[in-house]
C-alpha positions as CSV (number, residue, x, y, z in Angstrom):
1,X,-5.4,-19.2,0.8
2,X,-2.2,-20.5,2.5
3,X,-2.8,-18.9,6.2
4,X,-6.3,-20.4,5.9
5,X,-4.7,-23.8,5.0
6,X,-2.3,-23.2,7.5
7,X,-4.6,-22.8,10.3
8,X,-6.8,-26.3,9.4
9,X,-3.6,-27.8,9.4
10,X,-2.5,-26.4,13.1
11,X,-5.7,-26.6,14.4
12,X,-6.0,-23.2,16.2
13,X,-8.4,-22.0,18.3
14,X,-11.6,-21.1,16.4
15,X,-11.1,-17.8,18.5
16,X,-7.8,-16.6,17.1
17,X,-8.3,-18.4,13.8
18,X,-11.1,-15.9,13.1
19,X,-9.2,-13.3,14.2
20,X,-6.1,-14.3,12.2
21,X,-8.8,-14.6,9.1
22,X,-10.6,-11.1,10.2
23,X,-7.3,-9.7,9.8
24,X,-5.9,-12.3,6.6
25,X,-9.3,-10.5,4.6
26,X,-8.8,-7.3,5.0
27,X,-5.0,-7.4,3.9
28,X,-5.4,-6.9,0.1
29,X,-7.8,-4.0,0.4
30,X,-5.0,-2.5,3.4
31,X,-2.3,-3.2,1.1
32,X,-3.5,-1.4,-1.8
33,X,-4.2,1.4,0.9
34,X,-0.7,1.2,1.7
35,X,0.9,1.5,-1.9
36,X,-1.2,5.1,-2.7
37,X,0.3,6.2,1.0
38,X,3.2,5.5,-0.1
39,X,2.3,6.8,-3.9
40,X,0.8,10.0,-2.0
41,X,4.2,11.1,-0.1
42,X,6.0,10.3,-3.1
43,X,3.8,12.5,-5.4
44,X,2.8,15.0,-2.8
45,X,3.7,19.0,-3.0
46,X,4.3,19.9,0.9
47,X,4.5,23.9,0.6
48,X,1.1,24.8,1.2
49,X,1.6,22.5,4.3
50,X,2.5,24.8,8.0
51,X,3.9,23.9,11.0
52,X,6.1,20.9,9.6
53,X,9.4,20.3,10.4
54,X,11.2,21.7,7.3
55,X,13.8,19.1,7.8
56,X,11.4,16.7,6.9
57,X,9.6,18.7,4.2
58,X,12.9,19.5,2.2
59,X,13.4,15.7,2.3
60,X,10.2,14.9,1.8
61,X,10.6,17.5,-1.6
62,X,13.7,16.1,-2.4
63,X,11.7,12.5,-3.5
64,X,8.8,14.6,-4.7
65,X,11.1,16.2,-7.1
66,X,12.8,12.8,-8.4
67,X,10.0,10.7,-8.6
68,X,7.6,13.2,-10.6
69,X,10.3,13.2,-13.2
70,X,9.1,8.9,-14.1
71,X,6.7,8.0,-16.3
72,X,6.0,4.7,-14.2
73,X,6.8,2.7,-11.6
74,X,6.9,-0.9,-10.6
75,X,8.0,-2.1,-7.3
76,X,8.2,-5.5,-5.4
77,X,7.7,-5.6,-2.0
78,X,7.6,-7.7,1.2
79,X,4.3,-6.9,3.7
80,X,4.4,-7.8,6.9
81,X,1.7,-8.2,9.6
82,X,2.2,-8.3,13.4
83,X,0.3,-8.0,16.5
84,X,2.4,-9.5,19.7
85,X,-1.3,-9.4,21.9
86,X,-2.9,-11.9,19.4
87,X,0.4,-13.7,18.9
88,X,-0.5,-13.0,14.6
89,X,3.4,-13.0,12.5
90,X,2.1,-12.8,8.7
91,X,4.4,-12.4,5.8
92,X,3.6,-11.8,2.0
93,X,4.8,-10.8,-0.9
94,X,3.8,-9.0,-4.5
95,X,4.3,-6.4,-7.0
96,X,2.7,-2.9,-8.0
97,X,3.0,-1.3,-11.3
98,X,1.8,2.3,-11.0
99,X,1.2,5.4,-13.7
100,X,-0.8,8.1,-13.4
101,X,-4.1,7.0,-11.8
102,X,-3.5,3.3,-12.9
103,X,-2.3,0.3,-11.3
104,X,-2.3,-3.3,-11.3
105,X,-1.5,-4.8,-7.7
106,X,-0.6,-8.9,-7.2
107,X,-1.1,-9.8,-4.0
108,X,-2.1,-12.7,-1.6
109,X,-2.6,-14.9,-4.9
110,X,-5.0,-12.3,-6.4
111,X,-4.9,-9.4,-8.8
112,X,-6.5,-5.4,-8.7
113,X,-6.3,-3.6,-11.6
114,X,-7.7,-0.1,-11.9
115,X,-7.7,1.7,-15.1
116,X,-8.9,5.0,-14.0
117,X,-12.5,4.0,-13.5
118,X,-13.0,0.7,-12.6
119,X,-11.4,-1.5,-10.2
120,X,-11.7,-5.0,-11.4
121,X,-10.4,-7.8,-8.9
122,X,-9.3,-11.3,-9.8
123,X,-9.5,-14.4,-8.0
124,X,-8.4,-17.3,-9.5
125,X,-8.9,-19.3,-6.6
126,X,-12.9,-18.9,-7.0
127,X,-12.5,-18.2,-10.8
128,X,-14.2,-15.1,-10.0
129,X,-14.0,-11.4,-11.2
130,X,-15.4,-8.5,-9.3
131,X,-16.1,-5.4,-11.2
132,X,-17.1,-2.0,-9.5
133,X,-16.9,1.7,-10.1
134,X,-15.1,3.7,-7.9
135,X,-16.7,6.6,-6.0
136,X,-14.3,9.3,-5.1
137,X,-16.7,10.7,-2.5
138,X,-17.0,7.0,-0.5
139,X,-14.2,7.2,2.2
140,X,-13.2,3.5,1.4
141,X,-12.4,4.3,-2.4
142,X,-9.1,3.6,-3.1
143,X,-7.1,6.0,-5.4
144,X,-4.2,8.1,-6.3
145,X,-6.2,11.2,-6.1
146,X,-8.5,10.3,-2.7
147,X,-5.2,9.5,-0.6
148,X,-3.4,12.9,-2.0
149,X,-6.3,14.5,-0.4
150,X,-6.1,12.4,2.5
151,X,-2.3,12.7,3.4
152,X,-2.4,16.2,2.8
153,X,-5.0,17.4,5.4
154,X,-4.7,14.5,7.9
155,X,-0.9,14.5,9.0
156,X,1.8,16.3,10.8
157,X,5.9,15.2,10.2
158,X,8.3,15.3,12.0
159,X,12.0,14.0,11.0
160,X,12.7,10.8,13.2
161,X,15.5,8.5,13.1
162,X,18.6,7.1,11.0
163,X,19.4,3.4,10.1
164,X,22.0,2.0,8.8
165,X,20.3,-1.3,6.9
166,X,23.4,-3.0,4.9
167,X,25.6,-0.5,4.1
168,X,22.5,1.8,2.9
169,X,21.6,5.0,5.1
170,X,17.8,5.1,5.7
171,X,16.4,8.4,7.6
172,X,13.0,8.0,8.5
173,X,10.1,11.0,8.5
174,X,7.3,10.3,11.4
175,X,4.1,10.9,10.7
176,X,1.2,11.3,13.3
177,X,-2.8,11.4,12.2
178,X,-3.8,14.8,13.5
179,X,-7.5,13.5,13.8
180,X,-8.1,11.2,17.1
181,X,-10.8,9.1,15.1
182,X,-7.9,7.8,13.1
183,X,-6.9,4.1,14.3
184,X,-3.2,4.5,13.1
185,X,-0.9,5.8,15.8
186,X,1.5,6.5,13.5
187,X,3.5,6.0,10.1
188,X,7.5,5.7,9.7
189,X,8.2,6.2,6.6
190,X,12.3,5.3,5.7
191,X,14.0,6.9,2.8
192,X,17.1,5.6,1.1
193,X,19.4,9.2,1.5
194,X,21.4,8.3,-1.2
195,X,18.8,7.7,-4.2
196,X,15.7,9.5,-2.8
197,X,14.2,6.4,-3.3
198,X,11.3,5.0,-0.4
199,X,12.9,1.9,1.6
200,X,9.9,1.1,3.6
201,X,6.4,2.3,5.3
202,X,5.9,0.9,9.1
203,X,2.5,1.6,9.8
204,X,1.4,1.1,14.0
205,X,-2.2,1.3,14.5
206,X,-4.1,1.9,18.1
207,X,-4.7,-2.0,18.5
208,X,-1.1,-3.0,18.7
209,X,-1.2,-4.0,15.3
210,X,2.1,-2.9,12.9
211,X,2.7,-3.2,9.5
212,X,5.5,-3.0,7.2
213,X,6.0,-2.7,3.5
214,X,9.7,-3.1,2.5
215,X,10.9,-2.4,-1.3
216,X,12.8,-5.2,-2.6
217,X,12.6,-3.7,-5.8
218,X,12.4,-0.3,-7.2
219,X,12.5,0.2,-10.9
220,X,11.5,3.4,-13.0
221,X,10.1,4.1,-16.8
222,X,9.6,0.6,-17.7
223,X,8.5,-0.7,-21.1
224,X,5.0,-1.3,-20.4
225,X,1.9,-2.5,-22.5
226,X,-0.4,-0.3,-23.8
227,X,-2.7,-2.7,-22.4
228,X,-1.1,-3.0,-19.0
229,X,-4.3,-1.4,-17.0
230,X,-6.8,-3.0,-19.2
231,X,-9.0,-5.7,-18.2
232,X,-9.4,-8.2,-21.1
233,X,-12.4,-10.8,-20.1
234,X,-11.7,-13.1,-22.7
235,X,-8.3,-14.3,-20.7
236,X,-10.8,-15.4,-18.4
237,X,-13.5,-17.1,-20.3
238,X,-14.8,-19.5,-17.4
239,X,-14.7,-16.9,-14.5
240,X,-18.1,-15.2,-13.2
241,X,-18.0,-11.7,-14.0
242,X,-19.7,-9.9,-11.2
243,X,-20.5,-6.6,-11.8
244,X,-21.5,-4.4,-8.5
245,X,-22.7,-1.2,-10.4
């Protein structure tokens, strides 16, 4: 990985380099975390939802109601990691290509595809594939359909403020975890007022810790394969296959 090379090369302390690392190997399973948030406010239908600020909710409906109408949707982003206490300033960047409860995620230098099932990650680094079945019922299975759940029992929103980011007007919608187990403090999320379309998600957790996913790129009802969420093993024919279930 290049923050791992990056650290041999700087020599920092073993303290804060395993920190850094703590934090560096948990970022692909947070970012795909991340991208179904973001899928889930997208896709989400807020009227059964009290209390809100209905502001935020008409908004919020508003990009419900324009991205429903796409048959896919592939982004590339920017993800930022900071946390000012343990002096940590990551940057990375990737691509998503979502539709329905599929998606292919390249990140970090490795690649998640789930096709429904199965989430299969590759790392060509270790020439390795991981294959495992995904458990809606485990709380750290990642899909469409466990963060709509999620999102729609665990939040409250709140409209916050406006930005004006090169020309382009971006309101942002707060939201705050209405659990106190949860470790985010809270979520900006930043809509583009003019499209509909999601500008970026800045997440700020309890430890300090804030991350940010910007869309660099935001395109709709692309010409995909029909085997784009298919894993084919034979492009890998010298990787170790390893199957968890």
């Amino acid at each position: 990985m290049l923050l791992i090379n990056f650290l041999t090369m700087n020599k920092i302390n073993p303290i804060m380099k395993a920190k850094i690392q703590e934090i560096n190997n948990n970022s692909i399973t947070n970012m795909t975390k991340r991208f179904f948030q973001l899928a889930v406010i997208l896709l989400l239908s807020f009227t059964s939802v009290q209390a809100q600020d209905k502001k935020a909710k008409d908004l919020l409906n508003e990009v419900t109601s324009k991205i429903k109408s796409y048959n896919n949707i592939v982004i590339d982003f920017k993800y930022s990691l900071n946390n000012a206490k343990e002096n940590i300033n990551q940057d990375s960047k990737g691509n998503v290509t979502m539709k329905g409860n599929q998606y292919v995620l390249n990140f970090m230098g490795v690649t998640k595809i789930f096709d429904g099932q199965k989430t299969y990650t590759i790392v060509p680094e270790d020439e390795e594939v991981t294959v495992s079945k995904v458990n809606e019922k485990d709380d750290n299975a990642i899909t469409p359909s466990k963060m709509l759940t999620f999102f729609n029992s665990g939040y409250k929103y709140n409209m916050d403020i406006v930005q004006n980011v090169k020309g382009r007007k971006i309101q942002y919608i707060k939201l705050v975890p209405t659990t106190g187990k949860d470790q985010r403090k809270e979520i900006l999320l930043g809509i583009d007022v003019q499209t509909k379309h999601i500008y970026n998600l800045i997440e700020t957790g309890k430890n300090g810790t804030k991350t940010t996913l910007t869309v660099n790129s935001f395109k709709t009802n692309q010409p995909l394969s029909k085997n784009q969420f298919t894993f084919v093993a034979s492009k890998y024919p010298k990787y170790y296959i390893n199957k968890l279930d």
